[in-house]
C-alpha positions as CSV (number, residue, x, y, z in Angstrom):
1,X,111.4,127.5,105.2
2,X,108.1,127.7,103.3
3,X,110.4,126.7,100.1
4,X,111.4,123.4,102.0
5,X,108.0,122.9,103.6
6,X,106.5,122.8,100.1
7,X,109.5,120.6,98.5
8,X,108.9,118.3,101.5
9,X,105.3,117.8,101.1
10,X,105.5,117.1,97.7
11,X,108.1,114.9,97.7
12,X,106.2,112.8,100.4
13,X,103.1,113.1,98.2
14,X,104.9,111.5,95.0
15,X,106.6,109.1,97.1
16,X,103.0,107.7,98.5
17,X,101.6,107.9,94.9
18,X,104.6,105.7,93.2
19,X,103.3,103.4,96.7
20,X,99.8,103.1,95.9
21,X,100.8,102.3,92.5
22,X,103.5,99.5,92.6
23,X,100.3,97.8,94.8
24,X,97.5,98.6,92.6
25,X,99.1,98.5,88.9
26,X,99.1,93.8,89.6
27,X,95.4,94.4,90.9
28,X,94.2,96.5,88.0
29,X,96.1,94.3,85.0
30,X,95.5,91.1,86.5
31,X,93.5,89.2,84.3
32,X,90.1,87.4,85.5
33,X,90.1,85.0,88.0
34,X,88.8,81.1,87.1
35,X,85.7,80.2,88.5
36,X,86.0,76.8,90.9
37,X,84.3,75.1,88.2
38,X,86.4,75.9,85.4
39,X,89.4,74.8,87.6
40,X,87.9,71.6,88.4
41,X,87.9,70.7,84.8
42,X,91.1,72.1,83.4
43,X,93.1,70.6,85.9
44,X,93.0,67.2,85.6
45,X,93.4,64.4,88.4
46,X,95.2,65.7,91.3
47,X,97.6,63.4,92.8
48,X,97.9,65.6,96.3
49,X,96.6,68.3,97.9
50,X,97.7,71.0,100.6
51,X,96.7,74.2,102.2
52,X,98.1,77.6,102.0
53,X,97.7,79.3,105.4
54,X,98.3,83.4,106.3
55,X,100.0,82.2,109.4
56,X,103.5,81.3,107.7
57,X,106.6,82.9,109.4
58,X,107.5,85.1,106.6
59,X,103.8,85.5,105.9
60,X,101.9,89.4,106.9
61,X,99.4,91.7,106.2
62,X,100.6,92.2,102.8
63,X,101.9,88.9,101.7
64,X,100.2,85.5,102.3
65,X,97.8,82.9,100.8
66,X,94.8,81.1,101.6
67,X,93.1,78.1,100.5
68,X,93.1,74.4,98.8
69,X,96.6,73.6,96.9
70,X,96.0,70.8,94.1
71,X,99.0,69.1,92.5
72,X,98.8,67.2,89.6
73,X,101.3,65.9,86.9
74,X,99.8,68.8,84.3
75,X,98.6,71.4,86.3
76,X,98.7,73.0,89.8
77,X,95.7,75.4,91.1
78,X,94.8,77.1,93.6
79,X,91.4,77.3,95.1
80,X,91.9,80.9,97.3
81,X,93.1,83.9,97.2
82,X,96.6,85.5,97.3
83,X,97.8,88.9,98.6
84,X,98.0,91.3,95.4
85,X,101.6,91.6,94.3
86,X,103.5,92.1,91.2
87,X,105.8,89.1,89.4
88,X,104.6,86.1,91.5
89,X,106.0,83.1,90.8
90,X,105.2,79.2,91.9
91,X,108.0,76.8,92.3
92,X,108.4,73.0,93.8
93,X,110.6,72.6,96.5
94,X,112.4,69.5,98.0
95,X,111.8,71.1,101.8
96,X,108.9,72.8,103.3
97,X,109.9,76.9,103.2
98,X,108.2,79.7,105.2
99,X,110.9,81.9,105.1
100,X,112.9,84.2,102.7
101,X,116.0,82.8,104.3
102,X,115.0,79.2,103.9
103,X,113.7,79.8,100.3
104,X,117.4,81.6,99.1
105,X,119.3,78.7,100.8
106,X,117.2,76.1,98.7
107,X,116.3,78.2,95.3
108,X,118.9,76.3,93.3
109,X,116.9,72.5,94.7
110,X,114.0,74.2,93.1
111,X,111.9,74.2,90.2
112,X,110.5,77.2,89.1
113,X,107.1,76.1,87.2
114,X,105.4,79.2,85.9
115,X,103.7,82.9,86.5
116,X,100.8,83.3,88.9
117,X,98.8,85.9,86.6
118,X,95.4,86.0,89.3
119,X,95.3,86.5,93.0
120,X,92.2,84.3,93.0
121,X,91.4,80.5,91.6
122,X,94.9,80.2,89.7
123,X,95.9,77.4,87.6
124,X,99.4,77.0,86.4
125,X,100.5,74.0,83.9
126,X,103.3,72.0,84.8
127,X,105.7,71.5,82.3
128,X,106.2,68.8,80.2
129,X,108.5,66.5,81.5
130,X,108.6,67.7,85.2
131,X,107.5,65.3,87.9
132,X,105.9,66.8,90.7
133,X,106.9,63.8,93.1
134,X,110.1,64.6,93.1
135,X,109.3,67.7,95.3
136,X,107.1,67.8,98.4
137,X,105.9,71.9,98.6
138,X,104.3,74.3,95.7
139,X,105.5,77.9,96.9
140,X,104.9,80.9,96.0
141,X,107.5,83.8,95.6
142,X,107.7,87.6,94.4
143,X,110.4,87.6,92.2
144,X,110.7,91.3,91.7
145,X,110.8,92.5,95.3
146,X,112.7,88.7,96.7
147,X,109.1,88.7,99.1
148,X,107.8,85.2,100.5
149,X,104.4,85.3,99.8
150,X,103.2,81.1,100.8
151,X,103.9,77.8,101.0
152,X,102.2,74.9,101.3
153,X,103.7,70.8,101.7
154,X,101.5,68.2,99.5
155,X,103.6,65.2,100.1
């Protein structure tokens, strides 16, 4: 009994560990975050802008974003923050998404524009030869665990 006490308490202990460490390995490698200012001037004219809001369906404690969305034909950035996670994404979307189910049915519509490295004052280039109009909402996704994190609708 003391055997299986022991094995259970260890076990439990490891399994928070690995926890605590899938959600703080993003925060600790992430690199800096851009100040406003150096946003402002790598990003170019900004044809729309939007707002990402915590109170999205699919949005919780532990995945959401906050603040001004600002679309251009070069770059897209983010003046907010975002819930730490690991492999974030940001893609255009034809529809406005603030589920998992809604994002799944419409991935293949979608354009996947880059990695979100910072949970605070991004800035992601568009690629060369996308056009932004074409798409009406900049989302963005955890790829690795298939978690909505945001959405917001520009146009």
């Amino acid at each position: 009994m003391k055997r299986t006490v022991l094995l259970v308490s260890h076990l439990l202990a490891l399994a928070i560990g690995f926890a605590l460490g899938i959600y703080a390995l993003p925060i600790l490698v992430a690199p800096s975050a851009l100040a406003p200012k150096d946003i402002e001037a790598l990003m170019g004219p900004a044809q729309w802008t939007a707002q990402f809001r915590r109170e999205l369906k699919d949005s919780d404690a532990l995945h959401w974003g906050e603040g001004m969305v600002f679309v251009g034909p070069r770059s897209i950035s983010l003046l907010g923050r975002l819930a730490p996670g690991p492999d974030y994404k940001l893609y255009l979307s034809p529809e406005f998404v603030e589920t998992e189910a809604d994002f799944q049915r419409l991935k293949p519509q979608m354009l996947r524009v880059g990695d979100v490295k910072t949970f605070e004052n991004f800035l992601v280039p568009v690629p060369q030869g996308v056009d932004p109009s074409r798409f009406n909402t900049v989302i963005v996704w955890c790829e690795a665990f298939g978690q909505f994190i945001t959405a917001a609708k520009y146009r």
